[in-house]
N, C-alpha and C positions, 0 to 999 in steps of 0.2 A: 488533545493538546495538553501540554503543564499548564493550563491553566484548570483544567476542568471540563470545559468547555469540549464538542466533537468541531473539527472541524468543516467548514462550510463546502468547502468545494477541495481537490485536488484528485492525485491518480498515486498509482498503488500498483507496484509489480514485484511477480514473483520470478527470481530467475534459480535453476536449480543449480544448488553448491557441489559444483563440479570437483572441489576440493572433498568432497565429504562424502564424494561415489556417486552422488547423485545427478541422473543421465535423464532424467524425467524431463515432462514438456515445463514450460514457463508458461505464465497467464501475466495481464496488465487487465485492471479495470480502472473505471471513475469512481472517486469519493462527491458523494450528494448528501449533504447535513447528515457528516458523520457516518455515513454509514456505506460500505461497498459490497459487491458481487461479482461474483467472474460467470462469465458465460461457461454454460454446463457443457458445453463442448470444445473449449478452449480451458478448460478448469485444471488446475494441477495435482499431482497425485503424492499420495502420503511421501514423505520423505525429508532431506535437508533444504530448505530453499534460504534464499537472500533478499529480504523483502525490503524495498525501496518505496517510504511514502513520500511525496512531497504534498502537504497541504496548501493551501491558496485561501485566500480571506472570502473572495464569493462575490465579488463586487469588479464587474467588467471594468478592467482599466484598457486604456489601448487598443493592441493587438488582442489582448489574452480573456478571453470570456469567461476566465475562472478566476482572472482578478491578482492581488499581489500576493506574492510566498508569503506566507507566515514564520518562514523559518529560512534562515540564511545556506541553509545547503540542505538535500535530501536527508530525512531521517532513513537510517539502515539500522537494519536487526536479521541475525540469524535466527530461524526458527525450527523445531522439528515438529513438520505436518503428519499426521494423522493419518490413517488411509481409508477412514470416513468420511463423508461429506459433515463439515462441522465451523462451526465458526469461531472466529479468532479475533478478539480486539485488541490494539495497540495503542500504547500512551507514547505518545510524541513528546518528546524531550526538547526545547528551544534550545540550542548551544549560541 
């Protein structure tokens, strides 16, 4: 998050940037204090993707057991993945 801070709870998908040649599969995971993982057999493979976080504060409101967005619309970023298994962290921007 801009503050410093990982955030608490939300989800995290990767869809491939169809724009950018890239035909490769997509993955979604959950964010758990800051921290995600995609199932190794749903995982996506090096190339262009379009990563969508939306983080959530962690504190069950309502319906939503992940509690309220910390950010008024899904954070987006292009990224070029790797075609190692490796990992990637993202600073979330408030707008």
């Amino acid at each position: 998050m801009s503050d410093g801070k990982p955030a608490p709870a939300g989800e995290i998908s990767f869809e491939p940037d169809s724009a950018a040649g890239n035909s490769g599969p997509g993955s979604m995971g959950q964010i758990a204090n800051g921290k995600y993982s995609l199932p190794k057999d749903q995982g996506v493979i090096g190339g262009k993707y379009i990563v969508t976080i939306t983080p959530f504060d962690g504190v069950p409101f309502g319906e939503s057991l992940q509690g309220k967005p910390l950010v008024k619309a899904p954070y987006v970023e292009k990224v070029d993945l790797p075609a190692k298994n490796g990992t990637l962290d993202f600073k979330v921007i408030q707008k």
